[in-house]
C-alpha positions in Angstrom: -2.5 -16.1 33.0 -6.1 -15.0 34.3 -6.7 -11.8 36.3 -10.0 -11.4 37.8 -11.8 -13.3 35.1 -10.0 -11.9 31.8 -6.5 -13.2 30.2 -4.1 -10.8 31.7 -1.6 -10.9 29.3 -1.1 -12.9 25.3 1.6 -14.4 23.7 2.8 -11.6 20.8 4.6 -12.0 17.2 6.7 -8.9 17.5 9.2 -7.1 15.2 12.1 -5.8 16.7 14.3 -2.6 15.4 17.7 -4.9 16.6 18.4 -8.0 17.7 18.1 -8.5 21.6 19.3 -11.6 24.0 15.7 -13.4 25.9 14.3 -13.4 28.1 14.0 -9.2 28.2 11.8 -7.1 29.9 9.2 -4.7 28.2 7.8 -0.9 29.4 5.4 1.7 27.7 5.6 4.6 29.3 7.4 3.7 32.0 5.1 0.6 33.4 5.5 -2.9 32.6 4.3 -4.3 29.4 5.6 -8.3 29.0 8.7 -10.0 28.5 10.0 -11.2 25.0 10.8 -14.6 25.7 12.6 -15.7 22.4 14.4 -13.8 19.9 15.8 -14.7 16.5 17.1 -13.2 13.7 15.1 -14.2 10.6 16.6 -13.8 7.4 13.0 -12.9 5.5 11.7 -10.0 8.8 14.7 -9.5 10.4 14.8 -9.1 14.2 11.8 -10.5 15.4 10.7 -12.3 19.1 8.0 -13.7 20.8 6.6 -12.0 24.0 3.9 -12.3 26.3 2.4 -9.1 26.7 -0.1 -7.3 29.0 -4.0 -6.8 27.5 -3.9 -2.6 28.7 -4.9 -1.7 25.6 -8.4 -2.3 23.3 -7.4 -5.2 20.8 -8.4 -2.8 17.9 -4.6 -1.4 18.5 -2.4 -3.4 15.9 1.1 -1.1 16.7 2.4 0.7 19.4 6.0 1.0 20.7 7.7 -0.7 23.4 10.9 -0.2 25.2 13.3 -3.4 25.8 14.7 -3.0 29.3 17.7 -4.5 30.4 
């Protein structure tokens, strides 16, 4: 999971707006940004998966949107 010295991507808690089927695909903006790789419903959150996403952005960034490709 290294590129050129630096994790290239990290394994992400996310919480979903509906409930998809894994493993799924990820884009912001139209480039690639992970792949969920298991999704549940929980009954406390809702919707929620976990995904190994790309490290694009500074890790001060907490939310953003991402768009579940099928």
């Amino acid at each position: 999971m290294r590129s050129r010295q630096r994790i290239a991507r990290k394994l992400r808690g996310l919480k979903l707006s509906q409930p998809v089927a894994a493993p799924v695909l990820l884009e912001q903006d139209g480039n690639d940004a992970g792949t969920i790789t298991s999704a549940v419903v929980s009954p406390r959150y809702g919707p929620i998966a976990l995904a190994y996403v790309r490290m694009l952005m500074p890790t001060q960034v907490r939310c953003c949107t991402l768009q579940v490709t099928r």
